[in-house]
C-alpha positions as a Markdown table, in Angstrom:
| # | Residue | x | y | z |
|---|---|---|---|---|
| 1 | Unk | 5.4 | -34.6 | 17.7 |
| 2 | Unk | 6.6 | -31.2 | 17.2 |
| 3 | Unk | 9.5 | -30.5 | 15.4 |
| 4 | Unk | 13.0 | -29.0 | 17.0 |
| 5 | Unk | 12.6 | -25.9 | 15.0 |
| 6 | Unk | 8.8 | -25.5 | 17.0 |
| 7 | Unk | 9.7 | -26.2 | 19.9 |
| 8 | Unk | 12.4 | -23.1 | 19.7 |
| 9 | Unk | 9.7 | -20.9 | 18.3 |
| 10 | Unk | 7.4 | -22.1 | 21.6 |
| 11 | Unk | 10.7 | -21.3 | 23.7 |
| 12 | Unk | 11.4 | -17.8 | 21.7 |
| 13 | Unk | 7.3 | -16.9 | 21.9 |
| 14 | Unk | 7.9 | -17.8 | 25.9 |
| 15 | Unk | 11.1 | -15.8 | 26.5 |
| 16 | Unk | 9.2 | -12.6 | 24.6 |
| 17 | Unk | 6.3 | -12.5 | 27.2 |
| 18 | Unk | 8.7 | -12.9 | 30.3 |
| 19 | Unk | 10.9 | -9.8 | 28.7 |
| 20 | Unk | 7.7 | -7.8 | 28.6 |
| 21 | Unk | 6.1 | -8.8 | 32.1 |
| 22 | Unk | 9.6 | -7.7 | 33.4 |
| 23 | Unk | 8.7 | -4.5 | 31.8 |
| 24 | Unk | 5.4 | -4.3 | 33.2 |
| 25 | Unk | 6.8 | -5.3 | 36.9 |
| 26 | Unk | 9.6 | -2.4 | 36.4 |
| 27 | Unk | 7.2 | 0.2 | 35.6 |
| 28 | Unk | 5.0 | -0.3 | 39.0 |
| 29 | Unk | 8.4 | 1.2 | 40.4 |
| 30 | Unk | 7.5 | 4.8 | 38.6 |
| 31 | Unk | 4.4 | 4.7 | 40.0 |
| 32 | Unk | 1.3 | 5.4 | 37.1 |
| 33 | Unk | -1.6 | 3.7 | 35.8 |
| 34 | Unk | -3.1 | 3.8 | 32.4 |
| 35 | Unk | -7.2 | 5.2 | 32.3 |
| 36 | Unk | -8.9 | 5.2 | 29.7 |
| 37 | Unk | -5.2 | 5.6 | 27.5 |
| 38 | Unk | -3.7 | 8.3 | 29.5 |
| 39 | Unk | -1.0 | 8.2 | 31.5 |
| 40 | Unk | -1.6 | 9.5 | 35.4 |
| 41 | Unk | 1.5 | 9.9 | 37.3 |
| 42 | Unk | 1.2 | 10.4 | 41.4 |
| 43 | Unk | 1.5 | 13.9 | 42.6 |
| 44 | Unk | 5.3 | 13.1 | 44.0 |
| 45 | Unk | 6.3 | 11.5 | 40.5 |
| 46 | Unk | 4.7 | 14.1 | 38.5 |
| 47 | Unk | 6.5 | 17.3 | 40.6 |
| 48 | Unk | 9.8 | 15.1 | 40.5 |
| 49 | Unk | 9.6 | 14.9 | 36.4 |
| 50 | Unk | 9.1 | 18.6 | 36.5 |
| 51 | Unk | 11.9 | 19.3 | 38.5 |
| 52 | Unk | 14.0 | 17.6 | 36.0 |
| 53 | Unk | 12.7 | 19.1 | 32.8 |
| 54 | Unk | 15.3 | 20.8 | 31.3 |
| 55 | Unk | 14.3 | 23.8 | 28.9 |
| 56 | Unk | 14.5 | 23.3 | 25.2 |
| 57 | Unk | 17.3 | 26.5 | 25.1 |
| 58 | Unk | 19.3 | 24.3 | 27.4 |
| 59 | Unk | 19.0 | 21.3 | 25.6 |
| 60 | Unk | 20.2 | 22.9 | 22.1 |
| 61 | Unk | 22.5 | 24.8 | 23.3 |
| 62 | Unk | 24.5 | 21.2 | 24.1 |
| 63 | Unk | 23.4 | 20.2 | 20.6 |
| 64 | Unk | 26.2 | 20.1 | 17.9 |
| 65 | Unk | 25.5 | 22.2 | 15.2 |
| 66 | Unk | 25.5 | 19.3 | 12.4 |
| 67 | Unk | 22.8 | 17.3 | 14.3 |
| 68 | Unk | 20.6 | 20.8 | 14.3 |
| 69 | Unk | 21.0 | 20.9 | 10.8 |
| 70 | Unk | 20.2 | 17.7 | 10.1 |
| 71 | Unk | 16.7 | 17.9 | 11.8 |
| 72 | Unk | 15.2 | 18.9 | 8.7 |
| 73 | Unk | 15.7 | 15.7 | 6.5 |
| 74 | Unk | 14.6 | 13.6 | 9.4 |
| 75 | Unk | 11.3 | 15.4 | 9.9 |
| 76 | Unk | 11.0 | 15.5 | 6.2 |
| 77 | Unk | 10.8 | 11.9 | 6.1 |
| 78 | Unk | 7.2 | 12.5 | 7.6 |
| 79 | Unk | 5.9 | 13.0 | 4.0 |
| 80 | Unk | 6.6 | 9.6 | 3.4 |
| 81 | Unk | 5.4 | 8.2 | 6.4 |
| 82 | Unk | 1.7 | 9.5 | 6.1 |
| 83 | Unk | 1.9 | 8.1 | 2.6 |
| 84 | Unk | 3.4 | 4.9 | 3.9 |
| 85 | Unk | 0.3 | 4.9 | 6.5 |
| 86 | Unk | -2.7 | 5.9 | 4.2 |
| 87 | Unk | -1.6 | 3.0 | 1.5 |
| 88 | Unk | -0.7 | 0.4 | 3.8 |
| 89 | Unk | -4.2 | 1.1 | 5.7 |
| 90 | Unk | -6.0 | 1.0 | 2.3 |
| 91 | Unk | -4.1 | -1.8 | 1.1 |
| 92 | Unk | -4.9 | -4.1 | 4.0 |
| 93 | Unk | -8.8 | -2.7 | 4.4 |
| 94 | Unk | -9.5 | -4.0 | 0.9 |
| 95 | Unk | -7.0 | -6.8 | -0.1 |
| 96 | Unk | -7.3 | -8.7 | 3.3 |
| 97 | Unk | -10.7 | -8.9 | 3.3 |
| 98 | Unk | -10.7 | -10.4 | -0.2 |
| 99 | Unk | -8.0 | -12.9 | 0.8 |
| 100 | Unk | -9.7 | -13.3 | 4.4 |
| 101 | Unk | -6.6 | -12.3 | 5.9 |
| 102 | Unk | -6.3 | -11.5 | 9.6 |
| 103 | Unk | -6.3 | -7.4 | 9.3 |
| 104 | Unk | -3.8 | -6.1 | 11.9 |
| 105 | Unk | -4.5 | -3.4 | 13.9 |
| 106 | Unk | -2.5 | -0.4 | 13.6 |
| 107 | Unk | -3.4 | 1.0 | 17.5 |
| 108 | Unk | -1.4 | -2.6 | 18.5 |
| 109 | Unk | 1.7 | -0.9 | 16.9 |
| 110 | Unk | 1.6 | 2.8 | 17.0 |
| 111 | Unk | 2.4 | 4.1 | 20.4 |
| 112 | Unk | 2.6 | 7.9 | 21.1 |
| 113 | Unk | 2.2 | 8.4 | 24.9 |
| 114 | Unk | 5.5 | 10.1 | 25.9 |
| 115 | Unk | 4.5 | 13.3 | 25.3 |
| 116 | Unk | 3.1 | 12.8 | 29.0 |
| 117 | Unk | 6.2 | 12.7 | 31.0 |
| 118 | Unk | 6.8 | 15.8 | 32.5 |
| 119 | Unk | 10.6 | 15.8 | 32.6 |
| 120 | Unk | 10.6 | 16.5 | 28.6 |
| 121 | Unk | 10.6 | 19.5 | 27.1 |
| 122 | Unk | 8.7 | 20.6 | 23.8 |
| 123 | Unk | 10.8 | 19.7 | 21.6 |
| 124 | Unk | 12.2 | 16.3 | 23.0 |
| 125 | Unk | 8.3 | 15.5 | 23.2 |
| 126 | Unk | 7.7 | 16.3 | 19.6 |
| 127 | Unk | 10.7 | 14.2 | 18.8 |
| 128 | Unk | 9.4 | 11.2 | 20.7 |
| 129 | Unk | 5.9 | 12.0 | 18.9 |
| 130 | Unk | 7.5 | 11.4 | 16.2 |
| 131 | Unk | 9.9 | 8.5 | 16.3 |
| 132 | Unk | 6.7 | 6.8 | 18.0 |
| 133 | Unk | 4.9 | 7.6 | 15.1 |
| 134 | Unk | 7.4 | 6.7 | 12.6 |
| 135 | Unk | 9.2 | 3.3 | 14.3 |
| 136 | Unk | 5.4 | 2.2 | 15.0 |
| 137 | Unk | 4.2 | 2.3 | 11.5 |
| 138 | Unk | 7.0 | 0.9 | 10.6 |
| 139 | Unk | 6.3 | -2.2 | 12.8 |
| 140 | Unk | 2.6 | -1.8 | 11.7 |
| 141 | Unk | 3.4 | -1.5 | 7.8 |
| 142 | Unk | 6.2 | -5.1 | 8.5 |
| 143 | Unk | 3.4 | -7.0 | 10.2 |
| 144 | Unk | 1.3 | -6.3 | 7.2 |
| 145 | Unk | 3.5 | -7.4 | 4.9 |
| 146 | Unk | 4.5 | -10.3 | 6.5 |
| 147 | Unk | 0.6 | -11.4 | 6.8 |
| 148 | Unk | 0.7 | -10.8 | 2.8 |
| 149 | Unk | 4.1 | -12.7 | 2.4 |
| 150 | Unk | 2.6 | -16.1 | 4.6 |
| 151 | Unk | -0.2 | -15.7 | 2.2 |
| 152 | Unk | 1.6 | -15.7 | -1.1 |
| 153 | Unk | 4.7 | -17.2 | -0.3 |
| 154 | Unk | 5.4 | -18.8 | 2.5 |
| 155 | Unk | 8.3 | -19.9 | 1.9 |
| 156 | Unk | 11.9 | -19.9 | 4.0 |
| 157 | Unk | 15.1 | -18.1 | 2.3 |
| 158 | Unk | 17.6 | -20.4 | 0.9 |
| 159 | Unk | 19.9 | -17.7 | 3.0 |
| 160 | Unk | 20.0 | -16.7 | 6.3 |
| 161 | Unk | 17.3 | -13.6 | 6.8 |
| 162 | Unk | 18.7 | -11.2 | 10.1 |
| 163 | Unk | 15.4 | -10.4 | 12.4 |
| 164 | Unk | 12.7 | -12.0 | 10.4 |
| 165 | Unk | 9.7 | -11.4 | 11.1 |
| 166 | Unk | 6.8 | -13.4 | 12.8 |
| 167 | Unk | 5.4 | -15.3 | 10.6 |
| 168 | Unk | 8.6 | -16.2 | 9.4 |
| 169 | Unk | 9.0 | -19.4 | 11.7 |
| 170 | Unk | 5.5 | -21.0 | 10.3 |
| 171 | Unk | 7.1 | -21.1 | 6.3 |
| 172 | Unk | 7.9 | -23.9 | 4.3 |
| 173 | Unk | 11.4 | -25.0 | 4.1 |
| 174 | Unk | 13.6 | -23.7 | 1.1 |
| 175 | Unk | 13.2 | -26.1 | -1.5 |
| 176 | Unk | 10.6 | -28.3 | -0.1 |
| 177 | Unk | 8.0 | -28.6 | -2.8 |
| 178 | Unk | 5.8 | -30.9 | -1.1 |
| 179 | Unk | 5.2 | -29.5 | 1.8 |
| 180 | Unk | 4.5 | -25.8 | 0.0 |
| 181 | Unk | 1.8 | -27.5 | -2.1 |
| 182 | Unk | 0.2 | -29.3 | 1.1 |
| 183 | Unk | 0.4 | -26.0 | 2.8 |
| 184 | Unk | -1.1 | -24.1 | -0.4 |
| 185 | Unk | -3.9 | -26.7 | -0.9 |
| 186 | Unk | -4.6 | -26.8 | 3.3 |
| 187 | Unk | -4.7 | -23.0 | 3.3 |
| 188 | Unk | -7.0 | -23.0 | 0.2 |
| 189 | Unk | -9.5 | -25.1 | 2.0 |
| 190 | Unk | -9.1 | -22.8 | 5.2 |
| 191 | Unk | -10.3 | -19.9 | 2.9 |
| 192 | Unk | -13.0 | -22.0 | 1.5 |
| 193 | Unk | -14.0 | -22.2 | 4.7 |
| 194 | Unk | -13.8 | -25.9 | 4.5 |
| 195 | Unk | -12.7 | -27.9 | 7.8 |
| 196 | Unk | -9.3 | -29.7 | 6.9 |
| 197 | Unk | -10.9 | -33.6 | 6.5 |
| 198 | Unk | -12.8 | -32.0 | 3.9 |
């Protein structure tokens, strides 16, 4: 029988697919389709958006002059990024197949497809470029680590953790030592590639 805290998980799993197929219904109304990964706006939709574009001289000239200046240390977080990316790609191409860990696949969590709407200009598209590049591997590199984490230590924070992640729900209780060692020797078979009567 599953427990109370599953059945929550099956209701929270649930609630997260109808949130994003009301997305998907909401964006019929804008009219596009995605082929082959590019985004094709109708004719009317696509001459509205340009109508609306406003021009990047415009758009910083009602820009406070502190948020100008800050650009540069947000765009020099890209340094770290690309690192973040190249290690956390390399990390999972050789540890996860040694641990026979599901790899995750980064196109699942990197999206950069605004840079097609027509009522951006340059540089709001390069900003959206990069906050979908940056909030994506971020999503990427925390799904990752939380495939690691249910490897290693599956186990629940004695305190409470804000957003965990989704593995999270699957752990061990705090301070249940029996059930971590059934789940360690049970996921030790798995990777044996033993069934579980074995």
């Amino acid at each position: 029988m599953p427990s109370r805290l599953d059945e929550l998980l099956n209701r929270l799993r649930d609630l997260q697919e109808a949130v994003q197929d009301e997305i998907e219904a909401r964006r019929a109304a804008f009219r596009y389709r995605v082929e082959r990964g590019r985004v094709v706006f109708d004719a009317d939709m696509r001459r509205r958006h340009r109508e609306l574009r406003e021009g990047w001289l415009s758009f910083l000239s009602r820009t406070r002059p502190l948020v100008v200046l800050t650009a540069p240390l947000i765009y020099a977080l890209i340094v770290p990024l690309v690192l973040l990316d190249i290690f956390v790609s390399l990390y999972q191409a050789v540890c996860f197949r040694v641990y026979r860990i599901e790899r995750v696949r980064r196109a699942d969590y990197i999206a950069i497809d605004r840079h097609h709407l027509a009522y951006l200009n340059g540089l709001q598209k390069l900003n959206c470029v990069y906050c979908g590049y940056a909030n994506g591997l971020i999503a990427y590199a925390r799904e990752v680590s939380a495939r690691t984490e249910a490897y290693w230590c599956p186990i629940k924070h004695a305190r409470r953790v804000e957003d965990p992640h989704g593995q999270y729900g699957g752990f061990v209780e705090f301070g249940d030592g029996e059930a971590f060692r059934r789940d360690l020797a049970q996921r030790v078979r798995e990777r044996a590639g033993e069934t579980p009567g074995d």
